[in-house]
N, C-alpha and C positions, 0 to 999 in steps of 0.2 A: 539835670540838663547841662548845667555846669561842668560837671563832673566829664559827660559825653563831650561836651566841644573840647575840652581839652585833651580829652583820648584821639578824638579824630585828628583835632591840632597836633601833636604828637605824631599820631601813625605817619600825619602826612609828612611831618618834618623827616622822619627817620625812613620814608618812603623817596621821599628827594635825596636824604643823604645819600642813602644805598643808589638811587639812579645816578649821584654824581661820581661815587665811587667805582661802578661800575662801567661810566666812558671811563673815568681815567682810567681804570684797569687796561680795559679794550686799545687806547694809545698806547701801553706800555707795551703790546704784546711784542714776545720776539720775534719779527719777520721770516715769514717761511725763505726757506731758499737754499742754498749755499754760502751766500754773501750778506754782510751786513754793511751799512753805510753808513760815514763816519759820524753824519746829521744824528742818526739813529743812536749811535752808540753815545755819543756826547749828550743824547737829553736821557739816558739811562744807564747812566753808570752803576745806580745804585739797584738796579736789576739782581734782587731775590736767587735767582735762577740762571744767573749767567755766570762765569767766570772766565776775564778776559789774562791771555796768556801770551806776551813776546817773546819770538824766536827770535834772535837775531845773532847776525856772525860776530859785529864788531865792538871789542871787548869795550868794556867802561859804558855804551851807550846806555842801556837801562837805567845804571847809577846817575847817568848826568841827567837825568829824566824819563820818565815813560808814562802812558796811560793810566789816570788814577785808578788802582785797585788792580792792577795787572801784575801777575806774579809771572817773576822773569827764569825761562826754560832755555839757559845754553845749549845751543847747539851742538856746538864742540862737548860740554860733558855731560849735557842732558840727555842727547838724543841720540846720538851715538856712543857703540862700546868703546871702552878706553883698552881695554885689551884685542881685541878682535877686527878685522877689520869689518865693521855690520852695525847696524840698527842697533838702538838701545834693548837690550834683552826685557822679554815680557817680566820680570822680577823687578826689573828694575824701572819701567814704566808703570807697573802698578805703584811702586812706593812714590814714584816722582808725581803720578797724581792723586793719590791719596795724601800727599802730602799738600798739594795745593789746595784741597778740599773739595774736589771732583765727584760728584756723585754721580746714581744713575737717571737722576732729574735733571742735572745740570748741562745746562747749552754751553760749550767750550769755543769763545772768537779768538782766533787766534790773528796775528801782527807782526811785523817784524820789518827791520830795513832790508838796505838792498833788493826793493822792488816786490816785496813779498815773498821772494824765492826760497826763504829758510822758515820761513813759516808755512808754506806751500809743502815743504818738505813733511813740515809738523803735523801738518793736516792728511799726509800720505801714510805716514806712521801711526797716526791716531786712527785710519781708516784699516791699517793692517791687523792692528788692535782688537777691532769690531765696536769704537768709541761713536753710537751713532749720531748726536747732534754736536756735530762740527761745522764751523763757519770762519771763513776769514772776511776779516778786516779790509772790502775794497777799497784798493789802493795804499794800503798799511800805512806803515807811521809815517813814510813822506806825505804823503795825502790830507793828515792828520795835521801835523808841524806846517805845512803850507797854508791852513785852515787857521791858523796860532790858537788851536784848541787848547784846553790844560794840561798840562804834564805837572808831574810829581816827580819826587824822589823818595816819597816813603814808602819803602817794600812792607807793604801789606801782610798780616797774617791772618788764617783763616782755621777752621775749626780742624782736624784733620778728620779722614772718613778712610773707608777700607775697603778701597778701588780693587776691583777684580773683574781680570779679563776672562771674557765669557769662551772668545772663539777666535783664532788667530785666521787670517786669511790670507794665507800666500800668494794666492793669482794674484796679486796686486804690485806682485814685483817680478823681475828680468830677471832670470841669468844669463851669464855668459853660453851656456847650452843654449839657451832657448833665443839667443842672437845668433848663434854659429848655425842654426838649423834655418834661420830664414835667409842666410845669407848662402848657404848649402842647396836651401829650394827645397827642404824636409817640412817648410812650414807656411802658410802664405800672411802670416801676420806682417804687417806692415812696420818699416822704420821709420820713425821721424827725428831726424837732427836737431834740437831748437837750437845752436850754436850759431853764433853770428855767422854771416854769408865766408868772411876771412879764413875762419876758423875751418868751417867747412871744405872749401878748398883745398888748404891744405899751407897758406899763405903763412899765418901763426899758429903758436902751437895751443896759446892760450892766451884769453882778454887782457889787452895793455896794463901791466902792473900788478897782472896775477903771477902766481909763483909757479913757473913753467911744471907739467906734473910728466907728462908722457915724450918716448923717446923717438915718435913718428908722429909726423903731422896730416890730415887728409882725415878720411873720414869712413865708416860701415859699410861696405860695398851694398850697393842695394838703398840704400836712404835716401830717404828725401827730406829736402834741406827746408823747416818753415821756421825761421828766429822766433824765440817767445815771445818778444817785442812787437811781432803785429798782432797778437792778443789783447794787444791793452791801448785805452788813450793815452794823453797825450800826460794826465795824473795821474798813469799807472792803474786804472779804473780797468776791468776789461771790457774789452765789446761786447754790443749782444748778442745774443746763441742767431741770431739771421747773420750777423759781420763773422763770425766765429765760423759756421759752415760753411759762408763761401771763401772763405781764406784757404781754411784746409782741404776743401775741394778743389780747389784749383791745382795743389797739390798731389792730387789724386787720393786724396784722405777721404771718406765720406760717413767712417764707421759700420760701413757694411760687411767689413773682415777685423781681426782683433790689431792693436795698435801696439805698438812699442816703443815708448820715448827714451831718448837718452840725450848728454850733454857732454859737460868735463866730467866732473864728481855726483852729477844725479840730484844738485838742488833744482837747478834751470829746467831740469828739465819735470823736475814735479810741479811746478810753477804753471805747463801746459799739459801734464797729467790733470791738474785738478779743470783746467779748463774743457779737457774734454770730455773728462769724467762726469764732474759735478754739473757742469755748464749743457753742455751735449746730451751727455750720457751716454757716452762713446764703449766698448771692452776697450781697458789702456790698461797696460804693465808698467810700470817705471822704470828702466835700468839703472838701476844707481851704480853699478861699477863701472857706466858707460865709457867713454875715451880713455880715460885714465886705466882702465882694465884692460879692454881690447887693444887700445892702439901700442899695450904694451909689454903683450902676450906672445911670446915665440913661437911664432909658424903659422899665422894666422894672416890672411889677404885684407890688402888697405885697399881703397880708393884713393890718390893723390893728385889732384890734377895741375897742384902749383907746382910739385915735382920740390917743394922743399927737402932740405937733409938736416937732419939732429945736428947739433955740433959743426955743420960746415962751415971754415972759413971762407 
């Protein structure tokens, strides 16, 4: 009899464990969605299954700190060719995730400064990839640092794996053909600007204290002008998918025909790719040669209505 209460004592103990184990499993899980938040991420860093990843432009930032356990994906020579003007080559994004320790179990959050916009980018290129559980970081590392979560400065290392791309998916980007043909009337997909309202006009050529890129100022004849900036609160959070459609309806955006963002260089403007994509679930193409391409392409119609000139004194 003895023998029995102890067995039952037992089952029950090792029945409670398992029932405790399996809430906290059930708290840890990773939240469906496109976006994760920063609450979330800060009580599970230590998430099995995740591997968090910052894009960001400006050098030294990772080093002076970042997200513990985040391995740091430059921009500048991560994600773009160093020879070519183009996306990082599929050769070379296999090695670069295979080298993080990327698997095809692994939920990929990605982060970054400057508003989210080159991590936005990351999330564009990992989508081109066919990388399917991707998520940013709402509100990326200002969000983060504003919250005075932990940061680190130990670059993490991780087991390596042997990352392979299944299926490349081009719709996901613009060319310059496929802008010349909506602005021609060969196409009825829609432009959207996310460029400051300035910018747009025709007023600057580019945001105060960037490094001027193109030799006309004004904008894709045909576009419509919505700043990424009304995408998001006030922490860089974005709105929700109800604030999100009536913005760009108002616009005359509704996602009922296909969509085409552009900016300067095509970060800014994957910033409101991922929001109509991921958020909406709008057809959006990114243009990433946006302004800096077009506006600086011989023989090709601008819109200017500030009537600025390159170089005049």
């Amino acid at each position: 009899m003895r023998t029995m209460q102890r067995w039952f004592h037992g089952s029950a103990c090792a029945l409670l464990l398992l029932a405790i184990t399996s809430v906290a499993f059930a708290a840890a899980d990773i939240p469906q969605g496109p976006l994760v938040s920063t609450d979330w991420l800060a009580k599970n860093l230590d998430h099995p299954n995740i591997r968090i990843i910052e894009v960001s432009v400006n050098p030294g930032l990772y080093e002076r700190g970042h997200i513990p356990g985040a391995v740091n994906f430059s921009w500048h020579r991560d994600l773009n060719d160093l020879v070519r003007r183009d996306i990082v080559s599929q050769e070379n994004f296999e090695a670069l995730l295979s080298q993080a320790g990327v698997g095809p179990d692994t939920t990929v959050i990605l982060y970054g400064d400057t508003n989210n916009w080159f991590a936005a980018w990351g999330a564009w290129v990992f989508d081109i990839y066919g990388v399917d559980d991707v998520k940013l970081l709402d509100g990326g590392r200002a969000k983060w640092e504003a919250e005075n979560l932990t940061l680190s400065t130990r670059a993490p290392e991780y087991a390596p794996t042997d990352f392979k791309v299944a299926e490349v998916n081009s719709a996901l980007r613009a060319r310059l053909p496929d802008v010349l043909a909506v602005v021609e009337g060969q196409s009825e997909a829609k432009l959207i600007d996310i460029r400051s309202a300035d910018e747009f006009q025709g007023k600057i050529f580019a945001p105060p204290g960037v490094i001027e890129l193109a030799v006309r100022a004004g904008h894709i004849p045909g576009a419509v002008n919505v700043p990424w900036v009304k995408a998001v609160n006030e922490d860089g959070t974005f709105k929700s998918p109800e604030e999100l459609k009536k913005i760009y309806a108002e616009a005359g955006v509704d996602g009922g025909t296909p969509i085409i963002t552009y900016c300067r260089i095509g970060e800014r403007s994957s910033h409101t790719w991922f929001a109509l994509t991921q958020l909406l679930g709008y057809e959006v193409r990114n243009y990433d040669g946006s302004w800096t391409e077009y506006g600086n392409t011989v023989g090709l119609p601008i819109e200017n209505p500030a009537g600025t000139v390159w170089a005049a004194k």
